[in-house]
matplotlib code that plots the C-alpha trace (Angstrom):
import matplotlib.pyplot as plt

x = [18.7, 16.5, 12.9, 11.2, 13.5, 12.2, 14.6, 15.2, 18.4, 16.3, 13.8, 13.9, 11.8, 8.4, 9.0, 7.1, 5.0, 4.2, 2.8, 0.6, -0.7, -1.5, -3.5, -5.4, -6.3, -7.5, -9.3, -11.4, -12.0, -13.5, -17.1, -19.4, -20.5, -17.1, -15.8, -18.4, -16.8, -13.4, -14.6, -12.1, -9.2, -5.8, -3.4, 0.0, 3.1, 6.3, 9.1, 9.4, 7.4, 9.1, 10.5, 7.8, 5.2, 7.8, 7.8, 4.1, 2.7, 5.8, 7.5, 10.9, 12.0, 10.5, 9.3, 7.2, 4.2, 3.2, 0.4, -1.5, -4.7, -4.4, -7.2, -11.3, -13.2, -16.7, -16.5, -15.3, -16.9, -19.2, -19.4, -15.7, -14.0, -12.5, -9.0, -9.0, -6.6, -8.5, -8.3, -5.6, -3.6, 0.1, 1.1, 5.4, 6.8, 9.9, 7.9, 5.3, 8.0, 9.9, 6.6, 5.9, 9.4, 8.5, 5.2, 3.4, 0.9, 1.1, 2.0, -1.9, -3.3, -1.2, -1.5, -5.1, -5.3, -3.3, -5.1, -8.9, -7.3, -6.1, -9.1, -11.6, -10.3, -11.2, -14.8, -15.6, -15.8, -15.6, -12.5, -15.5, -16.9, -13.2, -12.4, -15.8, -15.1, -11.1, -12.8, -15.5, -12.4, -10.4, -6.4]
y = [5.4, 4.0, 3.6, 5.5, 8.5, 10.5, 11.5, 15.6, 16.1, 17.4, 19.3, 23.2, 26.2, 26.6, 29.8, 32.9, 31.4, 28.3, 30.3, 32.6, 29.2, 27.9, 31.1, 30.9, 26.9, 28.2, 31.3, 28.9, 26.6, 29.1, 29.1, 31.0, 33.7, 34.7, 34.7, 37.0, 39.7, 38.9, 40.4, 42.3, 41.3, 41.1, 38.9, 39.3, 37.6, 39.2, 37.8, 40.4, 43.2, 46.4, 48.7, 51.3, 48.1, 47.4, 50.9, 51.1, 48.1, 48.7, 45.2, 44.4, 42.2, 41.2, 38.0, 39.6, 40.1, 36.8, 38.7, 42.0, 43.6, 46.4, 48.5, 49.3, 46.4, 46.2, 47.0, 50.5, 51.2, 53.1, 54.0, 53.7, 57.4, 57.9, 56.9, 54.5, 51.9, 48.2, 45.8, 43.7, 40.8, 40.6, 37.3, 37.4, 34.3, 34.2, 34.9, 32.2, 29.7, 30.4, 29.9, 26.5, 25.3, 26.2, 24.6, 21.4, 22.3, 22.1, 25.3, 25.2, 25.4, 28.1, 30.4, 29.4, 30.6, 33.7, 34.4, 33.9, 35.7, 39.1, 39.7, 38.9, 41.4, 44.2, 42.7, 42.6, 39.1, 37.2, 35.1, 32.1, 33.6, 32.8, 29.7, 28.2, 29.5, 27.7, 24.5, 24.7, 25.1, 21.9, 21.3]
z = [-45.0, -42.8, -44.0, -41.4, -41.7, -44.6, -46.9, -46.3, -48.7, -51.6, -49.9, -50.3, -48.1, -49.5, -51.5, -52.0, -54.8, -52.2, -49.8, -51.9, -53.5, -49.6, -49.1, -52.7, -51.6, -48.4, -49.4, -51.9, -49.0, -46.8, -46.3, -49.1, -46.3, -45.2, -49.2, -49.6, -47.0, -48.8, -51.9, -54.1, -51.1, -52.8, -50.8, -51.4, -49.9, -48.6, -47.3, -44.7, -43.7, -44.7, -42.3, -42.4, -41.2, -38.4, -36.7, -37.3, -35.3, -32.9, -33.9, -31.9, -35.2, -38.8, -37.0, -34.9, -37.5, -40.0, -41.7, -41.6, -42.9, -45.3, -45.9, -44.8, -43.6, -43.2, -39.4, -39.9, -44.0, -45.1, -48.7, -50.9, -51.3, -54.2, -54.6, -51.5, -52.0, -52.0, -48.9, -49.1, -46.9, -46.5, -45.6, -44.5, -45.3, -43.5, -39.8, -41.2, -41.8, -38.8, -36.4, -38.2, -37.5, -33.6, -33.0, -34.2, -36.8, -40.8, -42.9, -44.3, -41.1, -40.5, -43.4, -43.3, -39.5, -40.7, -43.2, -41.8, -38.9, -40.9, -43.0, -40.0, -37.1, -39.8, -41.3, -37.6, -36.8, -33.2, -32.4, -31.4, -35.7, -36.5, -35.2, -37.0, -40.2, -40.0, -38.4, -41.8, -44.1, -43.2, -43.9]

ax = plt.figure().add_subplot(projection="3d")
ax.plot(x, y, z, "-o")
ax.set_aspect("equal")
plt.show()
């Protein structure tokens, strides 16, 4: 094999486990002020979103959605009611994967776009507040 032809034959799909450990890195890379809104957030990764999630946010296929928000962010909170489930993120691997295969960015920056992405739409935050806090957190 040539040497500028890396060597795929033993390389496998980053797995569930992967991914979640992508999100955890980027979560502790994230700026102090937006950790600080992500407090008590779960994430959890999925392959697919289930059914129920598809009809929901009106997806044609389980590719359509890579991640989702599940809960009350700051924007919309006022004090916890009792028996409210906590905020968390579902990341969907299989979309995520498929999208990084299509365009030219690394699967970090992606769950890291995802993920800032998810948990900012509901604590309120600006695309412009967005795209700072990903710039501040690096690959």
């Amino acid at each position: 094999m040539s040497d500028s032809v890396q060597d795929w034959s033993d390389i496998r799909a980053p797995s569930l486990d992967d991914v979640e450990i992508l999100a955890r890195d980027a979560l502790a890379r994230l700026p102090a002020a937006f950790l600080a809104l992500c407090d008590g957030v779960t994430i959890h990764v999925e392959d697919f979103p289930d059914d129920a999630t598809l009809r929901e946010m009106e997806c044609e296929s389980g590719f359509d959605l890579l991640g989702l928000f599940r809960g009350v962010g700051l924007a919309q909170s006022g004090e916890t009611v009792t028996g409210q489930m906590h905020n968390r993120v579902w990341l969907y691997r299989r979309p995520l994967l498929d999208y990084w295969a299509e365009y030219e960015e690394t699967l970090g920056h992606l769950v890291t776009h995802v993920l800032v992405h998810e948990i900012g739409h509901h604590m309120g935050l600006s695309d412009d507040d967005m795209a700072a806090i990903e710039a501040s957190a690096g690959d």
